[in-house]
C-alpha positions as CSV (number, residue, x, y, z in Angstrom):
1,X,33.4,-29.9,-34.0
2,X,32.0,-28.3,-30.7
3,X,28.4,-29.8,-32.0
4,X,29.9,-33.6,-32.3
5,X,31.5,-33.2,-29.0
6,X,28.3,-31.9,-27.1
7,X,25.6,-33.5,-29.0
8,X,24.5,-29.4,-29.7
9,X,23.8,-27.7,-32.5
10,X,24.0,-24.0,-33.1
11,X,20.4,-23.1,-32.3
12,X,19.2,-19.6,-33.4
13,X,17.5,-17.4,-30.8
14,X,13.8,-18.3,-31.9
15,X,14.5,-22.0,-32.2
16,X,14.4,-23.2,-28.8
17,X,13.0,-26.8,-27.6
18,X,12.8,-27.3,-24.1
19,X,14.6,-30.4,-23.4
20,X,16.2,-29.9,-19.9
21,X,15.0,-28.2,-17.2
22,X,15.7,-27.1,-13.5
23,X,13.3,-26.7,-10.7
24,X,14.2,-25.3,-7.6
25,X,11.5,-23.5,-5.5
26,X,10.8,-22.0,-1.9
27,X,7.1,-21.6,-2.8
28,X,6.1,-25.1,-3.7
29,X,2.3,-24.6,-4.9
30,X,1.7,-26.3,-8.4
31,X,5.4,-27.7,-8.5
32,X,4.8,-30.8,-9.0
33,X,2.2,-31.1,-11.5
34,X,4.3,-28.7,-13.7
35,X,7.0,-30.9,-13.3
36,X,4.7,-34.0,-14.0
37,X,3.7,-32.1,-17.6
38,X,7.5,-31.4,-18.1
39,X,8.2,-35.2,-17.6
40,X,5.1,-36.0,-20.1
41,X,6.9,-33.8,-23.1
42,X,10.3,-36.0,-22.6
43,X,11.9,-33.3,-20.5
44,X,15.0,-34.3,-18.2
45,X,14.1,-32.7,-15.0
46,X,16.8,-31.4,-12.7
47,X,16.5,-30.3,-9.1
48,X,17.7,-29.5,-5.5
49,X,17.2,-30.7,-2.2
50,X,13.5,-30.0,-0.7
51,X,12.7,-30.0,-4.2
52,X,13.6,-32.6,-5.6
53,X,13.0,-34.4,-2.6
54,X,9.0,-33.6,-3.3
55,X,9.2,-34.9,-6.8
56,X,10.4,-37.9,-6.3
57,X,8.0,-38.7,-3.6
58,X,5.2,-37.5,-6.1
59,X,6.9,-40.6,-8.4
60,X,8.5,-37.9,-10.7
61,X,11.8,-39.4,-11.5
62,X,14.7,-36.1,-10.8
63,X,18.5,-35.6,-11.7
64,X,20.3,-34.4,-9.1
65,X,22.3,-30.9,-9.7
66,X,25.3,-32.6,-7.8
67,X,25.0,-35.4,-10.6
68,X,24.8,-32.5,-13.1
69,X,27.9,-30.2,-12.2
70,X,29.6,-32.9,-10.5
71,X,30.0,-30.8,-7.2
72,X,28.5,-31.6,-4.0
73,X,25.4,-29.5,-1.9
74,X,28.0,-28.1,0.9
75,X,27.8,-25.6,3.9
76,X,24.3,-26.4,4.9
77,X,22.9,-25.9,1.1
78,X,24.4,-22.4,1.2
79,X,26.0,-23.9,-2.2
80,X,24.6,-26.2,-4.1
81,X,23.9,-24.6,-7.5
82,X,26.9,-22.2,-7.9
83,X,28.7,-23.7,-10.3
84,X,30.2,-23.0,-13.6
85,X,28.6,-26.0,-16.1
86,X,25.8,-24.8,-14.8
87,X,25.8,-20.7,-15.1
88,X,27.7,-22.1,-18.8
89,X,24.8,-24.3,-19.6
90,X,22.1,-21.3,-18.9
91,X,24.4,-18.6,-20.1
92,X,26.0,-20.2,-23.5
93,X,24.8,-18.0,-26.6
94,X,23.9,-21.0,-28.6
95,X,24.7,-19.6,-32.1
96,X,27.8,-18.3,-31.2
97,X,31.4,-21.6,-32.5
98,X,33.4,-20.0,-29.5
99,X,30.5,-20.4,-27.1
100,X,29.7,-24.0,-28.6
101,X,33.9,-25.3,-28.9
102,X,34.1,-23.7,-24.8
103,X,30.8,-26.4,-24.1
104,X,32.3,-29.3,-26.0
105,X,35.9,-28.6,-24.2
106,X,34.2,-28.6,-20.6
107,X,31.4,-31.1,-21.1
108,X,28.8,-28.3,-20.4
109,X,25.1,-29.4,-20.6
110,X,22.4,-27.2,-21.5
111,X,19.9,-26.3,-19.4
112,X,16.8,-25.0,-21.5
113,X,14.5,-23.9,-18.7
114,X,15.1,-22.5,-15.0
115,X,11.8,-22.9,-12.9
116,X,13.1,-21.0,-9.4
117,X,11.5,-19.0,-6.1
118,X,13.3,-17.4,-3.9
119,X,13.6,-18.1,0.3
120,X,10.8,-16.0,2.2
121,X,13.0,-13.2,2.7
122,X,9.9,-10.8,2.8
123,X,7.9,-12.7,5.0
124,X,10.9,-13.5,7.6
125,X,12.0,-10.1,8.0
126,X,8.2,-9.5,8.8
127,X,7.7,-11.8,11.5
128,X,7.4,-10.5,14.8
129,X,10.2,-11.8,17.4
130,X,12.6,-12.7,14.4
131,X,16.6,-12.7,15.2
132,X,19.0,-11.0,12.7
133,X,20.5,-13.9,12.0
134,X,17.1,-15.6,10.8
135,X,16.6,-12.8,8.7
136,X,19.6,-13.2,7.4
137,X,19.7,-17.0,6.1
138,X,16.4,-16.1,4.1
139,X,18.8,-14.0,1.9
140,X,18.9,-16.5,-1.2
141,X,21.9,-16.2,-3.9
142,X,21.6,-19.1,-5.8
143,X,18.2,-18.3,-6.6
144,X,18.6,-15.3,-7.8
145,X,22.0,-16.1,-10.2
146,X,19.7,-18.5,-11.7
147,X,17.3,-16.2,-12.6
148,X,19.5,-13.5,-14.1
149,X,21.5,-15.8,-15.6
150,X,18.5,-17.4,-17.6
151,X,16.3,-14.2,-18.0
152,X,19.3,-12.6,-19.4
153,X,20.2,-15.2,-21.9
154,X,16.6,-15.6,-22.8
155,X,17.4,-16.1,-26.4
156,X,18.2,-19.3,-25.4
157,X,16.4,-20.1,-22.4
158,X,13.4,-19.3,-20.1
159,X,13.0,-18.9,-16.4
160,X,9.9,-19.2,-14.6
161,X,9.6,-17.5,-11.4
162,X,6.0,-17.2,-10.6
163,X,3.2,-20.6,-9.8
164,X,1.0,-18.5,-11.6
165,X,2.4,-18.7,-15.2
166,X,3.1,-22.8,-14.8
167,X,-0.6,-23.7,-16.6
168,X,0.3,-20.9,-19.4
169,X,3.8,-22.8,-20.0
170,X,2.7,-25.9,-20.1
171,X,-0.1,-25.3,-22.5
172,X,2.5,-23.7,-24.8
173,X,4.8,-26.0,-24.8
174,X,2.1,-29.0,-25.6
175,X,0.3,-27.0,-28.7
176,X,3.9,-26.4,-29.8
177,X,5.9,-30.1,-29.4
178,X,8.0,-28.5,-26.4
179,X,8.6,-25.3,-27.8
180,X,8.4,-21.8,-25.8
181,X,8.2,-18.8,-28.3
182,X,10.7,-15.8,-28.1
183,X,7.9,-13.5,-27.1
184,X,7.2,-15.6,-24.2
185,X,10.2,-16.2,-23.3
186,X,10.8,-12.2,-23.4
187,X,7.8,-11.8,-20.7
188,X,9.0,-14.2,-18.7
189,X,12.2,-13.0,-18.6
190,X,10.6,-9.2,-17.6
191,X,8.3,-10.7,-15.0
192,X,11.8,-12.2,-13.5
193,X,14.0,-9.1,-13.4
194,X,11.1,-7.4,-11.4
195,X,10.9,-10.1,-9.1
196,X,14.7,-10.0,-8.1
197,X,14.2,-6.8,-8.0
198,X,11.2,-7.1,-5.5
199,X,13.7,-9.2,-3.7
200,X,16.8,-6.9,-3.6
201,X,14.7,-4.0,-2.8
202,X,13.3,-5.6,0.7
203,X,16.8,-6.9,1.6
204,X,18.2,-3.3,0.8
205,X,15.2,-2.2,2.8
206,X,15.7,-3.8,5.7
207,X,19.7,-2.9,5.6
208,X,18.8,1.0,5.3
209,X,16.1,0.5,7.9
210,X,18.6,-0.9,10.6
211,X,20.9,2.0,10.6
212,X,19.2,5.4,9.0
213,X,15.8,6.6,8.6
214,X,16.5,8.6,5.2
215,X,19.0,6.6,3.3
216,X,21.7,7.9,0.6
217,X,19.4,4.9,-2.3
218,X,15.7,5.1,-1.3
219,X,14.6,2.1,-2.7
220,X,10.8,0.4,-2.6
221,X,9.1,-1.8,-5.0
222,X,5.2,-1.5,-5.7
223,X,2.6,-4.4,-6.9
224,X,0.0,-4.1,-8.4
225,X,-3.5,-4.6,-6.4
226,X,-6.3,-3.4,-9.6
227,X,-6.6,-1.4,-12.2
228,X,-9.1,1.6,-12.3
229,X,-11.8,2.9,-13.5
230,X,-10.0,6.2,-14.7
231,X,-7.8,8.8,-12.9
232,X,-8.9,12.0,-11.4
233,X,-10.4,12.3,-15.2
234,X,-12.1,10.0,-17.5
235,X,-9.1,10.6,-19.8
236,X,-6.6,9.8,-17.7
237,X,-5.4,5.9,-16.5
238,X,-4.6,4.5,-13.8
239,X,-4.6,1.6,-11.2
240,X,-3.8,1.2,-7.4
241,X,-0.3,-0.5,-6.2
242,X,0.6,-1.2,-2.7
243,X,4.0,-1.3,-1.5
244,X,5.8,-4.7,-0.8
245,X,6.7,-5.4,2.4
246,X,4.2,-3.3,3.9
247,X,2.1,-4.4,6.9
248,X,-0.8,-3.3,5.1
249,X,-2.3,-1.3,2.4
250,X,-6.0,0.6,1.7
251,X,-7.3,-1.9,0.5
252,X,-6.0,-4.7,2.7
253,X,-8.6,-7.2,4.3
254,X,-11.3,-4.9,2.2
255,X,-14.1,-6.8,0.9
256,X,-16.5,-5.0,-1.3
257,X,-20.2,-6.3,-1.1
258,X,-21.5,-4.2,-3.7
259,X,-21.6,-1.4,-6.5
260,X,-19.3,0.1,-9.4
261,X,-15.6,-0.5,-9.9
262,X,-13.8,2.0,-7.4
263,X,-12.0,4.9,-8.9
264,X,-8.7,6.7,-8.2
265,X,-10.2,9.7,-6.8
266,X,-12.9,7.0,-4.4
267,X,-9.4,5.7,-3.2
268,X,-8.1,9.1,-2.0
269,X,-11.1,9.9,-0.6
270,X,-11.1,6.6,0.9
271,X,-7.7,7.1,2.7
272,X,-9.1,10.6,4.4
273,X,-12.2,8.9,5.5
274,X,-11.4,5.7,6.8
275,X,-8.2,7.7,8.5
276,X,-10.3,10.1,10.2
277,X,-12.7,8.0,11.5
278,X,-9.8,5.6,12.8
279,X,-9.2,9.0,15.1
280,X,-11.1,7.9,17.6
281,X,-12.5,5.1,19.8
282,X,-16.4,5.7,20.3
283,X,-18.5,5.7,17.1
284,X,-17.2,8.3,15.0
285,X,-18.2,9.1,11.5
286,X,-16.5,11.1,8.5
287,X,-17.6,12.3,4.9
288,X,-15.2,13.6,2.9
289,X,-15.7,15.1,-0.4
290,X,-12.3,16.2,-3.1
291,X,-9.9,14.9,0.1
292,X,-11.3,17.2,2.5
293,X,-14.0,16.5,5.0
294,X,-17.2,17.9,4.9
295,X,-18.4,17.2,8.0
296,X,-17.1,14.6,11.1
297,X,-18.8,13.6,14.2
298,X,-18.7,11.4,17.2
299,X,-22.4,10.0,18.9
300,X,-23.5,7.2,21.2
301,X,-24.1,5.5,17.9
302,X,-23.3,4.8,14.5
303,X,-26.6,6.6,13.2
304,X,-26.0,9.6,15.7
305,X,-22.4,10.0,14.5
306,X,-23.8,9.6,11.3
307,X,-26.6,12.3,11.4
308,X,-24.5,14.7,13.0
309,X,-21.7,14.4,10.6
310,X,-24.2,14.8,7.9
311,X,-25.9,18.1,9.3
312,X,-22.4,19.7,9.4
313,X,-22.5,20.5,5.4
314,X,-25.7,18.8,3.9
315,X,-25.3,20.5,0.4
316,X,-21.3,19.1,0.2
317,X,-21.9,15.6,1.3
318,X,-24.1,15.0,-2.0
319,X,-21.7,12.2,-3.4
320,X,-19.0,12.0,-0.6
321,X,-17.3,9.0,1.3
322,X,-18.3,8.2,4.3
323,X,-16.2,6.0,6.6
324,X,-17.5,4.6,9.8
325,X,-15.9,3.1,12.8
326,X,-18.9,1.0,14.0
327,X,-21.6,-2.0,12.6
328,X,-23.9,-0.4,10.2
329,X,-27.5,-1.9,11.3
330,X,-30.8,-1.5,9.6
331,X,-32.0,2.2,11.0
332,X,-28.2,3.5,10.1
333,X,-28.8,2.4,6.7
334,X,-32.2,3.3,6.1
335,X,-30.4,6.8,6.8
336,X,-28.1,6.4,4.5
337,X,-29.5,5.7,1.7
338,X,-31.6,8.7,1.7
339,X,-28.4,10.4,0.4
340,X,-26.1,9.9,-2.9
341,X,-23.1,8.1,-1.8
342,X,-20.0,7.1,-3.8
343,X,-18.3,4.7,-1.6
344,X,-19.2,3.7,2.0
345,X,-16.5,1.8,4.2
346,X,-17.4,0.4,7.6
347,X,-16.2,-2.3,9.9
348,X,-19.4,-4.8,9.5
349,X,-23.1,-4.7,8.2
350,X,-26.0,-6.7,9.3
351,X,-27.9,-8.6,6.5
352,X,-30.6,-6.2,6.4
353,X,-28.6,-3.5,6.3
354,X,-27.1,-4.7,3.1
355,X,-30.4,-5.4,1.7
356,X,-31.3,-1.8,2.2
357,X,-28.2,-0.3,0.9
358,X,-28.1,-3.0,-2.2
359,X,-30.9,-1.1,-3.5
360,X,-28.9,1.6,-4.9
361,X,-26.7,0.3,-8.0
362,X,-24.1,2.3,-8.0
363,X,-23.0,2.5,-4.0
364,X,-19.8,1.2,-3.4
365,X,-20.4,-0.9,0.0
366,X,-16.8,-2.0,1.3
367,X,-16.2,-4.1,4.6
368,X,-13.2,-2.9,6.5
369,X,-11.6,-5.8,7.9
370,X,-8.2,-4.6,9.0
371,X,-7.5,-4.8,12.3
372,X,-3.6,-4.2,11.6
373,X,-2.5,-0.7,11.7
374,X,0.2,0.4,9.5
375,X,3.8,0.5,10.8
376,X,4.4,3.3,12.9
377,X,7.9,4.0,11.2
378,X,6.5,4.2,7.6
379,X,7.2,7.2,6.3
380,X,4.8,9.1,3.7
381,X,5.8,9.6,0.2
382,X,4.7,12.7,-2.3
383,X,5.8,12.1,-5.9
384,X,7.4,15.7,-7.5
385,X,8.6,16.1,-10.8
386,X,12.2,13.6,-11.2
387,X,11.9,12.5,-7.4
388,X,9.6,12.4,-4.1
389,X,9.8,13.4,-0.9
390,X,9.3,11.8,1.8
391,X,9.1,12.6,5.7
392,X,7.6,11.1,9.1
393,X,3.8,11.0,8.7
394,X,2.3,13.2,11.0
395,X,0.8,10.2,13.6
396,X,1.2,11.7,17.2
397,X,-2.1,12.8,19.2
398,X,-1.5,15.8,21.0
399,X,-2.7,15.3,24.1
400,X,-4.4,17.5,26.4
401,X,-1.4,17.5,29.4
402,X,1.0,18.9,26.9
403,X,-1.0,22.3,25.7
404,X,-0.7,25.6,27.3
405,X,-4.1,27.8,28.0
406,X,-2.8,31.2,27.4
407,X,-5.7,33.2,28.5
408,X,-7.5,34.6,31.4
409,X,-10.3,32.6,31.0
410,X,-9.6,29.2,30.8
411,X,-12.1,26.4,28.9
412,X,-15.0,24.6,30.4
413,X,-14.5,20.9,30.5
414,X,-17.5,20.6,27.2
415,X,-14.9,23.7,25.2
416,X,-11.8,21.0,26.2
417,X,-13.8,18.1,24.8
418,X,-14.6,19.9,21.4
419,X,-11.7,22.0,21.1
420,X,-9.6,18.3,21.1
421,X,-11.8,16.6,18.7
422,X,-11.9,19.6,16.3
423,X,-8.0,19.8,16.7
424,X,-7.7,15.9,15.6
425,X,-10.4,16.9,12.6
426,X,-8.3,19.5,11.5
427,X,-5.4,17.5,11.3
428,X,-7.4,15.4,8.4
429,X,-8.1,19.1,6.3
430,X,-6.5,20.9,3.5
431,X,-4.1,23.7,4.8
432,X,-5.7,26.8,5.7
433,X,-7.0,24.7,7.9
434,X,-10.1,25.9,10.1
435,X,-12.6,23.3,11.8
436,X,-15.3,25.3,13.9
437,X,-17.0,22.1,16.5
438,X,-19.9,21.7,19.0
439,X,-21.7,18.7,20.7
440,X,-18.2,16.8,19.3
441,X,-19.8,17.4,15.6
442,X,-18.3,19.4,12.9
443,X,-20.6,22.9,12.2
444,X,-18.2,24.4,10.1
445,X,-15.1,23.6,8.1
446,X,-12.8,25.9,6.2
447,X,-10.5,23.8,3.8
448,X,-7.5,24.5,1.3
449,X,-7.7,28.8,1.6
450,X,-4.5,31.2,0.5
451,X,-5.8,32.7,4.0
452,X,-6.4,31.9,7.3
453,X,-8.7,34.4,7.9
454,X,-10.4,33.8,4.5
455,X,-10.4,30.0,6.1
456,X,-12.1,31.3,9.1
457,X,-14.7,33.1,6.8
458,X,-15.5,30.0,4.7
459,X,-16.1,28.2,8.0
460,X,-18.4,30.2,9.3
461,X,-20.4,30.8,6.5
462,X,-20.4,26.9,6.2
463,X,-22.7,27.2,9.5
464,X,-25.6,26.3,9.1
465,X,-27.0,28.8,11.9
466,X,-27.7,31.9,13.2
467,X,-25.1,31.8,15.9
468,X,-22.1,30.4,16.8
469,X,-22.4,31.0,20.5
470,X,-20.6,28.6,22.7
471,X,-18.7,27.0,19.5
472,X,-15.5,26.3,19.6
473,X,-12.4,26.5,16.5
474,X,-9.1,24.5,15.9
475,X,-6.6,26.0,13.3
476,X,-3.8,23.9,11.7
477,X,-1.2,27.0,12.4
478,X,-1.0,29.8,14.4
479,X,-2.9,32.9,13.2
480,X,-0.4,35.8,12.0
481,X,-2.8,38.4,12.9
482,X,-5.6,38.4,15.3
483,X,-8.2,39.1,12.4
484,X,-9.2,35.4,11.8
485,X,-10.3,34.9,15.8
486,X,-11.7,38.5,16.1
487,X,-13.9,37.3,13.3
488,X,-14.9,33.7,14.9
489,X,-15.4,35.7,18.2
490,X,-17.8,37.9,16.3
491,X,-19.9,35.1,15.0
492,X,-20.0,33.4,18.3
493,X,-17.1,31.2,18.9
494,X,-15.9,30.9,22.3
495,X,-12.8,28.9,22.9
496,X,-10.0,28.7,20.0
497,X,-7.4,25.7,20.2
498,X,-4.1,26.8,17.8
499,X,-0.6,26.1,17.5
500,X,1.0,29.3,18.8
501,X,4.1,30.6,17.7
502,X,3.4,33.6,15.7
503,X,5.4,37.1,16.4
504,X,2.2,38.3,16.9
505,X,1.2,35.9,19.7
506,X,0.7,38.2,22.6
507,X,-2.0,40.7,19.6
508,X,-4.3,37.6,19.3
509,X,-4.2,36.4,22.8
510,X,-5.1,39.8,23.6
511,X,-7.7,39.8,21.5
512,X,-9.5,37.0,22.8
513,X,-8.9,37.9,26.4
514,X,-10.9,41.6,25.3
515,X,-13.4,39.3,24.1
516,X,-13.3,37.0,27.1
517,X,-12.8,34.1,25.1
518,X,-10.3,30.8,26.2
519,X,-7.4,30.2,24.6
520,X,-5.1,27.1,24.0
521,X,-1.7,26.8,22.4
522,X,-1.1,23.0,21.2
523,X,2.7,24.1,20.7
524,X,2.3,21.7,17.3
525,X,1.0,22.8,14.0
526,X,-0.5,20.1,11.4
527,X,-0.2,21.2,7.8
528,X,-1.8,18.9,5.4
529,X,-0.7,20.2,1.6
């Protein structure tokens, strides 16, 4: 009988003892002691080359897998565990005669548990300088037939993938006499078809990436960073992932020093803040409220960018995101924490200044320690219903050389100044975009309007003032008609920065030359949905 010849007997799928197992791992934190609790149960350990090499200098005594299949490591290790007692030892349905008399004919072995990482694949491909073919070895195949082949016979066998869940096994299989539960088994063999996955998805990345920007299989993989709070509402859950393989993510290098679990909606907020102030090199400051900035602001200082950010739309700021680009000290946070903040990002604090701002409960204090920026080839992703789409992000400054001035009067050097740091604001604002700008502050801002010219409106009744004279306006597209300037002009504005490219071009520029007001075309719009 197949059991006489093998020394097996049919085992049924909940029934399994852990009696041989193989360990053969790129990522060798933990290895050995999980192999030295292996050993202590009476497990025969197998293993491969740097591997095995480590646990028998650790005084762990190791079966070879040449000594197991009776095959050879050739071709530089390139194949070393392909072989068929093994992939019949990890894929033999235990309970089946025809599986067990196909054992006892080929002198198969079983193997009860697979313990397997795969080469840095991810982190190769990642390194700066790195040749194709480099990238190229870290692609692993043994590794991942391993895997499969246990975590889809799991009935029978489990597979470990992850350092993390060797303390969890072990404890198991001691309270238990060397036995590993279906149910684990089952979550171990989930947690290892989404980490081949993981794995095939950067390789397949990195393929698609060579040759074509939009690929015919858009493939990514997603890990999870936290769970949080809630969604956009209390009744709704959700948690933050960042994508793998990515050079960074929001919340990369991010260390919070105080306050409340962040929410989803702090995180998108976040993103428009910390992007916006990012903008620009001297001390900038942005508060963004519902993804839209309520008022943005460059000064000599942190405080002074601060203060004029804040005066743009006092009433809106209540409960914002404020994102700076410069140390917080004392006096800038003895300003901010006159206000009701939800979450405030900036690059460093002083002591003191945390002390002061500490003294609210709630206040989210993060410390933005990326110096990285993202890859400049990433491309941004919106999730519809079925599918996403994706496109370019819209990165590129439009710079001052490229833009036409298509007036009579052309703008003072102050109108220039404004004009391009309300055009890189408006960039950051929900379309109908309008951003009206002085002193390089934010006075009014018209966001996420049917109409442009109701945009304009908004904007200007944002302003806190009497007058707009000598204000300048950025629009994310051109105007259709020349109603939205004529009503800036009216309130004071005197310079108008815009995309051009509207049929009724030459009606608006008229309009402002009657009104003797500059004009610029950028020649690019910047629609933010």
């Amino acid at each position: 009988m197949a059991e006489q010849q093998t020394g097996q007997e049919p085992i049924a799928p909940g029934e399994v003892r852990i009696r041989r197992a193989l360990l053969s791992v790129s990522d060798k934190r933990g290895v050995v002691d999980f192999a030295r609790g292996l050993a202590e149960l009476g497990v025969e350990l197998l293993s491969t080359g740097g591997t095995a090499g480590e646990l028998q200098a650790a005084g762990i005594e190791v079966r070879s897998v040449e000594d197991f299949t009776g095959f050879p490591e050739i071709m530089d290790g390139r194949v070393k565990t392909l072989h068929p007692k093994l992939y019949a030892g990890l894929l033999a349905r235990r309970d089946d005669p025809a599986h067990l008399d196909a054992a006892g004919e080929h002198d198969v072995e079983w193997v009860d548990l697979v313990c397997v990482n795969l080469y840095p694949f991810e982190r190769t491909a990642a390194r700066r300088g790195v040749t194709e073919a480099e990238v190229i070895e870290q692609i692993d195949i043994g590794g991942p037939t391993m895997i499969r082949a246990a975590a889809k016979n799991h009935a029978y066998a489990a597979v470990v993938v992850k350092p993390e869940a060797y303390d969890a096994v072990l404890e198991e299989l001691r309270e238990t006499g060397g036995l590993l539960s279906l149910p684990t088994r089952e979550a171990l063999a989930g947690d290892a078809f989404a980490y081949t996955a993981r794995y095939d998805t950067a390789i397949s990345r990195w393929f698609a990436e060579k040759t074509e920007d939009f690929p015919p299989l858009y493939v990514r993989a997603f890990e999870k960073v936290m769970d949080l709070s809630y969604g956009e509402n209390p009744h709704q859950r959700a948690a933050f992932y960042s994508q793998v393989g990515a050079r960074t993510h929001l919340l990369s290098m991010v260390k919070q020093h105080h306050g409340k679990q962040l929410s989803f909606n702090n995180l998108l907020d976040l993103e428009a803040a910390r992007t916006m102030a990012r903008e620009f090199e001297v001390p900038a400051c942005a508060i963004v409220k519902h993804n839209n900035p309520c008022g943005a602001a460059l000064g000599d200082t942190a405080l002074a960018a601060y203060q004029a950010a804040f005066a743009c739309d006092p009433l809106s700021a209540f409960g914002g995101v404020i994102a700076l680009n410069r140390r917080v000290d004392r006096a800038t946070a003895e300003a901010l924490h006159e206000q009701f903040i939800e979450v405030l990002i900036a690059p460093e604090y002083d002591e003191d200044a945390l002390e002061v701002l500490s003294a609210k409960a709630n206040l989210r204090i993060l410390e933005d320690g990326e110096r990285r920026l993202p890859a400049l080839g990433e491309p941004e992703i919106k999730q519809v219903t079925g599918g996403v789409l994706i496109q370019d992000r819209d990165s590129q400054r439009d710079e001052r050389e490229g833009m036409e001035v298509v007036t009579e009067r052309r703008p003072t050097e102050q109108e220039w100044s404004d004009m391009l740091f309300g055009w890189r604001v408006c960039k950051q604002v929900r379309s109908n975009a309008i951003v009206l700008a002085e002193g390089l502050a934010t006075i009014g801002i018209g966001a996420g309007q049917m109409s442009r010219v109701d945009s304009v409106r908004l904007a200007v009744e944002k302003c806190r003032r009497d007058s707009l004279e000598g204000a300048v306006m950025a629009s994310d597209a051109f105007f259709p008609f020349a109603d939205g300037p004529a009503l800036a002009i009216e309130a004071g504005v005197r310079a108008i920065m815009q995309p051009g490219g509207s049929v009724r071009d030459p009606e608006v520029v008229a309009a402002a030359d009657a009104a003797g007001v500059a004009m610029v075309f950028t020649r690019r719009r910047h629609f933010r949905h």
